[in-house]
N, C-alpha and C positions, 0 to 999 in steps of 0.2 A: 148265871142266867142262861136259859136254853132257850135253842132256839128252836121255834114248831115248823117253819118253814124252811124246807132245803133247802141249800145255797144253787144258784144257777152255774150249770157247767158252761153251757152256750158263751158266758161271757168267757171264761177263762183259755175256751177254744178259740174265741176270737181275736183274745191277746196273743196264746200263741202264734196263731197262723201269722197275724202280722207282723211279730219274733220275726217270724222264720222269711216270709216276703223280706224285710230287713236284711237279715244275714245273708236272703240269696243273692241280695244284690250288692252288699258289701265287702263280700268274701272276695269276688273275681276282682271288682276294684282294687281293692286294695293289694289283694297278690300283685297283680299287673303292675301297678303303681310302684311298688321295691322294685319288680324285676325291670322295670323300665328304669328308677335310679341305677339302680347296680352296673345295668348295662352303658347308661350314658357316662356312669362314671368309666368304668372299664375303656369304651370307647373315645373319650372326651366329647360327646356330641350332645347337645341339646332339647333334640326334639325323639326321643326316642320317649322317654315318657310320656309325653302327649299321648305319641299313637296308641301305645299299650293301655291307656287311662280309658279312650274311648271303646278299645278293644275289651279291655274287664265292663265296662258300661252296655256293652251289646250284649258280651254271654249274660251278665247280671240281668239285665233285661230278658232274654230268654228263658232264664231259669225261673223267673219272677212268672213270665207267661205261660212256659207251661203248667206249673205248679196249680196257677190259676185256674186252668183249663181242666188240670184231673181234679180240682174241688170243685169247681162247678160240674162237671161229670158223674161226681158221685152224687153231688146233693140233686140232680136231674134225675137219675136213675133210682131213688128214692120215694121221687114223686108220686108213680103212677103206684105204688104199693098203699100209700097213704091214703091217696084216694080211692082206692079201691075197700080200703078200710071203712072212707067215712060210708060208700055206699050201701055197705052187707046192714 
């Protein structure tokens, strides 16, 4: 069976992107997270984990934000071309 209608890309953009929002915030976490076991074990201390867990949760939040900011950036600077379109 064929199909007459093309498949939509847009959605399959929108899983990735969310992929990758995902990964950018689970990569520094979870680095942090060993290096902070490794290091309490090494040290025998406790709270070294913590700190580094919320340290990977801040760059992961950063990374998350910028990211944000250059896809809203492109798809802004898009606009005024579209429009310019619908008016000719």
């Amino acid at each position: 069976m064929k199909h007459d209608k093309p498949y939509d890309k847009s959605v399959f953009q929108a899983l990735t992107m969310i992929m990758q929002f995902g990964i950018n915030m689970l990569v520094p976490i979870g680095l942090m997270t060993v290096l902070g076991i490794w290091l309490d074990q090494k040290f025998q201390t406790g709270w070294i984990t913590i700190v580094l867990f919320f340290v990977g949760a801040i760059a992961g939040g950063q990374n998350v934000w910028k990211m944000a900011k250059r896809i809203f950036a492109q798809h802004d600077e898009g606009k005024p071309s579209g429009e310019a379109k619908r008016e000719k």
